[in-house]
C-alpha positions in Angstrom: 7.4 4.1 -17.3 8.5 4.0 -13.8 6.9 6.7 -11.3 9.7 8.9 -9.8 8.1 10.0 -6.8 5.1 7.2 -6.0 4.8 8.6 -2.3 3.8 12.3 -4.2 1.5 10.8 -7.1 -0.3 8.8 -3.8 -0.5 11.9 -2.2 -1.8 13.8 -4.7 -4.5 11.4 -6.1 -5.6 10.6 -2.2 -6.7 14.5 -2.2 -7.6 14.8 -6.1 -10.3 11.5 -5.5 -11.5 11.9 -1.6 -10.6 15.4 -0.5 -8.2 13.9 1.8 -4.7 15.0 2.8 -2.6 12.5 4.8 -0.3 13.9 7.9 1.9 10.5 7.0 1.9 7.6 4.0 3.7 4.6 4.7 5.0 2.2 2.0 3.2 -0.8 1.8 4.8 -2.6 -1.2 4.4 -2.7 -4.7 2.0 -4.6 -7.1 1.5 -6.0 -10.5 -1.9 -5.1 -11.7 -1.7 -7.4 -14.7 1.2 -9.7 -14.2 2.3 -11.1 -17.8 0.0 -8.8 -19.6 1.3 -5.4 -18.6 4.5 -3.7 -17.0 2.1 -1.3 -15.0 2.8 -1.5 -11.3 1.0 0.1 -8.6 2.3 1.6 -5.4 0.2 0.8 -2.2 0.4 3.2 0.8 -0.9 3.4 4.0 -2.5 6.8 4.7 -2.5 8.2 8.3 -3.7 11.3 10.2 -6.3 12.4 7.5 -7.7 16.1 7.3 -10.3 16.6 5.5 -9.9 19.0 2.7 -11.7 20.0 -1.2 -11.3 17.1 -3.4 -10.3 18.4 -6.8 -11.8 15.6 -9.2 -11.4 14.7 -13.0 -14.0 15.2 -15.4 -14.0 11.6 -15.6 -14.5 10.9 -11.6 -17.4 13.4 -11.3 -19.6 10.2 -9.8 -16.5 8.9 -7.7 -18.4 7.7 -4.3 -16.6 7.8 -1.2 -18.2 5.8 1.5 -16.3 4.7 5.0 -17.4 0.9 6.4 -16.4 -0.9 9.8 -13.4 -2.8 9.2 -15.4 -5.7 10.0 -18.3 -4.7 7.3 -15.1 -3.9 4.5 -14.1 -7.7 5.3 -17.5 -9.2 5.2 -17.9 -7.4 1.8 -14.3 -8.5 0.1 -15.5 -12.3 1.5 -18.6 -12.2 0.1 -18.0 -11.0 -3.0 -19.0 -7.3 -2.9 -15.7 -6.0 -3.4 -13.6 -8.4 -5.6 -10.8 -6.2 -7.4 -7.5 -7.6 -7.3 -6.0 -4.3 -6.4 -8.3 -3.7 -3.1 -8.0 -7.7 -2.5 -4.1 -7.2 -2.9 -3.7 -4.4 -1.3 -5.4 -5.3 1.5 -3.2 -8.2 1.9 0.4 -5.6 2.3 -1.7 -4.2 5.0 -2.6 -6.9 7.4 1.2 -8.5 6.9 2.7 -4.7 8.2 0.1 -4.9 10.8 0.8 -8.3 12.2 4.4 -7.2 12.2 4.0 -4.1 14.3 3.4 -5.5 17.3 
């Protein structure tokens, strides 16, 4: 099933999981998370000029964390092998490509 709207469902699970509302997303790309297993894609945004606001969490995400690191510390922990989800590990990737093309 392909999302309609992947800039709204981002939206809308940015302030469901973390409270957070987001003044601008920008379109990052989009990834397989199981290539050759599974059609499900996932839609990777960059979230700007957050506001603080009530999270509104699923039964199921009642122990969500949310934690903020240096960008330095969040590197460490991905080379290290603290973090080590293909998602994050991806998703990271999209966002230092945009980066190094913005200047």
């Amino acid at each position: 099933m392909e999302v309609e709207f992947p800039e709204e469902l981002a939206r809308g699970e940015l302030k469901e999981e973390t409270g957070l509302e987001a003044a601008e997303m920008t379109f990052l790309g989009t990834l397989w998370i199981a290539y050759g297993f599974t059609r499900q894609k996932q839609h990777v945004f960059l979230a700007t000029g957050l506001k603080a606001t009530e999270s509104k969490r699923d039964p199921e995400e009642h122990d969500l964390a949310v934690r903020s690191f240096a960008v330095e510390d969040f590197e460490r922990m991905m080379l290290d092998g603290t973090i080590r989800d293909n998602c994050t590990l991806s998703a990271w990737a999209l966002y230092v490509l945009w980066k190094a093309r913005q200047s």
